[in-house]
N, C-alpha and C positions, 0 to 999 in steps of 0.2 A: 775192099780190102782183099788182097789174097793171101788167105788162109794158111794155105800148102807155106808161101812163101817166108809170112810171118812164122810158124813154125819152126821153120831152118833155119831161119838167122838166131829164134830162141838157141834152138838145139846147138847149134855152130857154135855158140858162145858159152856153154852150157849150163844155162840159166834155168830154173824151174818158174813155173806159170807166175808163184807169187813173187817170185823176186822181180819179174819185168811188172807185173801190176802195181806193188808195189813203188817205184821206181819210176809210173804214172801217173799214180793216183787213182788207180780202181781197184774191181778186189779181184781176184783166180777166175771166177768164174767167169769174167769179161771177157780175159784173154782166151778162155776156151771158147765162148762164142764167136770171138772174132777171129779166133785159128778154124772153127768146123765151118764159119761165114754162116751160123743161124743170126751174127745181129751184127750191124757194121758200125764202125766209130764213128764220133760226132768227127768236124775235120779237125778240132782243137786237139781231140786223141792222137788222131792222126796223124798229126804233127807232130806232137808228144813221142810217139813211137818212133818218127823217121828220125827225130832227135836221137831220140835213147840208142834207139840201133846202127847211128849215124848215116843213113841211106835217103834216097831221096823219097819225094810222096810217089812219082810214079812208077819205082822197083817195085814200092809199098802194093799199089794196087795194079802190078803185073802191065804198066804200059810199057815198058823197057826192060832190059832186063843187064843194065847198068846201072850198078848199085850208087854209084856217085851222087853224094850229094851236088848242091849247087851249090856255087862259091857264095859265099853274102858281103856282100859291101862294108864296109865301114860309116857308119854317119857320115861323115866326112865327105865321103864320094859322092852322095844322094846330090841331084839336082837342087838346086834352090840354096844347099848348104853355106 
């Protein structure tokens, strides 16, 4: 997770610590660990957060720095449907 990056999108939006933990399901103190990167999220968080902030997992942990999510399918679309 990067830290620096999750921070800006809190602050961008201007959201305090508990209203994004909240809004995941952890408590303040999470989100500062995983803003200073002393503890990293499980990927179910992780997920959780790309959601919340609508950005993709790897803006989330600094492989791109193209916030876009990825499109998601429809049931429908999936092979075998």
């Amino acid at each position: 997770m990067n830290g620096e990056r999750l921070r800006a999108l809190r602050k961008s939006l201007g959201l305090k610590r508990d209203e994004v933990a909240q809004a995941i399901g952890v408590t303040p103190r999470i989100i500062t660990d995983y803003e200073t990167e002393t503890k990293r999220p499980t990927l179910d968080t992780a997920v959780k957060l790309a959601d919340f902030f609508n950005v993709s997992l790897d803006y989330l942990v600094g492989r791109t720095d193209d916030p876009t999510p990825p499109k998601r399918s429809s049931p429908s679309n999936e092979p075998g449907s």
